[in-house]
C-alpha positions, 0 to 999 in steps of 0.5 A, spaced: 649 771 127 649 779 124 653 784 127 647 787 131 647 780 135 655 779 136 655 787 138 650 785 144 653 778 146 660 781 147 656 786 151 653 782 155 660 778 155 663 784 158 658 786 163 654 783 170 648 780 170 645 786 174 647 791 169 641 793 164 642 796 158 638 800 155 639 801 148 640 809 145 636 807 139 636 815 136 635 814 128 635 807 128 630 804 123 625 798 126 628 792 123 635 795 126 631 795 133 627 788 132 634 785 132 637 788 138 630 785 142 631 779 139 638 779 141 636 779 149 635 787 149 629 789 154 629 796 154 629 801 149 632 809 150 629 815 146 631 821 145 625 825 141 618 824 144 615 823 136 621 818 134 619 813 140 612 814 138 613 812 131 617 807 133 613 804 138 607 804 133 613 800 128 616 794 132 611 788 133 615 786 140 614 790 146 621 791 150 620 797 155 621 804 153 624 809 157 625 817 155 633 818 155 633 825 151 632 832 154 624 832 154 620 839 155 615 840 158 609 841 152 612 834 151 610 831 157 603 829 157 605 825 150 612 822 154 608 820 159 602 815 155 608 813 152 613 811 157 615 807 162 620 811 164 622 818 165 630 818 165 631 825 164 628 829 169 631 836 170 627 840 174 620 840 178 617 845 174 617 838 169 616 834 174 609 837 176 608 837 169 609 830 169 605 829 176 599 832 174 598 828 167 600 822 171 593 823 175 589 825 170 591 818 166 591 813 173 598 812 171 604 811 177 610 814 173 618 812 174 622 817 174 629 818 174 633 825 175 638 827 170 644 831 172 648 835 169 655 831 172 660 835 168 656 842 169 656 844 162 651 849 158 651 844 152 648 839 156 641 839 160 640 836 167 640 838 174 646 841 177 649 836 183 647 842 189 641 841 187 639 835 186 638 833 193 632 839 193 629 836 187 628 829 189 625 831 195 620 834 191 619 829 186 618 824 193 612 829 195 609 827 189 603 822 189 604 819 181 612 819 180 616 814 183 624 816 183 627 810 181 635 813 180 640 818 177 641 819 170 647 822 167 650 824 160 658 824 162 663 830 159 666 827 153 674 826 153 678 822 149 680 818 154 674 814 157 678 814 164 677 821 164 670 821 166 672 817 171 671 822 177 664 824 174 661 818 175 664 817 182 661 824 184 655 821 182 655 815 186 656 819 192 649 823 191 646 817 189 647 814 196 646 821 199 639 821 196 638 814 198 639 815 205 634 822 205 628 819 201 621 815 203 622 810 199 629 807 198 627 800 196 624 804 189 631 808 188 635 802 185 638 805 178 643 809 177 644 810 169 651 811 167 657 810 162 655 810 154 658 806 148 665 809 150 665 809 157 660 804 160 666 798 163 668 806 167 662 807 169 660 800 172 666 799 176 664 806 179 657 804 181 653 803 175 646 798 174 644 800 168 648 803 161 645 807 155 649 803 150 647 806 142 654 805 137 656 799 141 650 795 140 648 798 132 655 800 130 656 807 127 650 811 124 
């Protein structure tokens, strides 16, 4: 067993059976990634738009894709034939980007609002105040299907720190829940990375974006 395999047994060891982890797989090289799907993991998370291309091109196996960095909007177009999953959606002139591609391609995308939790300029995202305007947006549109909420917590020495960001995030996940047509759709709230995800899942969290914890230091 090498250490990629122990990494994500440990992990799982760890974690609920509801929770996904989506592996960060940010300047991972092909054989790294095939070993963390043939360890049990199905979701890939990608930061760049060409990187996850040429990735996607490289693996032979075919675990799901999500787009987890910040994504322009000239960059759209490609992160929706590439991508099951937009998880960083932070604005609706983005998400009108998104719909309109959808529709010229027949696709139905999921998608997820990125918020900014910690209100912090270095760090893409919606503001919390105004995340209820936006999913009322995307909810309006005919080819995006708002499946949850997504964060990149304020980083602290102390993992139990960010401890009230994901709580405020749980409490607009269910406020959003409550306001949208479709519910039953809106299930993820993505939270909590290789440092803060045991926080984060007693906090609410179903899906974890894990990088290091699985790889190991790059």
């Amino acid at each position: 067993m090498n250490i990629i395999d122990e990494n994500i047994k440990s992990l799982k060891d760890q974690i609920p059976a509801n929770v996904k982890i989506v592996a960060a797989v940010k300047t991972r090289s092909s054989s790294e990634v095939e070993s963390a799907v043939a360890a049990g993991i199905e979701i890939l998370g990608h930061n760049y738009v060409q990187e996850g291309k040429n990735l996607i091109q490289t693996i032979k196996s075919s675990p799901e894709h999500h787009m987890i960095g910040h994504l322009q909007k000239n960059k759209a177009k490609y992160a929706v034939d590439l991508f099951s999953c937009i998880q960083s959606v932070d604005s609706a002139a983005l998400a009108d980007v998104i719909e309109r591609r959808c529709d010229l391609k027949s696709k139905k995308m999921d998608v997820m609002i990125q918020i900014n939790s910690g209100d912090e300029e270095s760090k893409s995202g919606t503001l919390f105040k105004e995340s209820l305007e936006l999913a009322g947006f995307i909810d309006s549109l005919q080819n995006l299907r708002l499946v949850g909420l997504m964060t990149i917590e304020p980083y602290f020495e102390d993992p139990a720190e960010s401890v009230p960001f994901f709580r405020k995030m749980k409490l607009y996940f269910d406020k959003i829940r409550q306001k949208i047509s479709s519910p039953n759709d809106f299930t993820n709230l993505s939270m909590g990375m290789s440092n803060t995800y045991l926080h984060a899942i007693e906090e609410g969290a179903n899906m974890i974006r894990i990088g290091t914890g699985i790889f190991g230091v790059r």
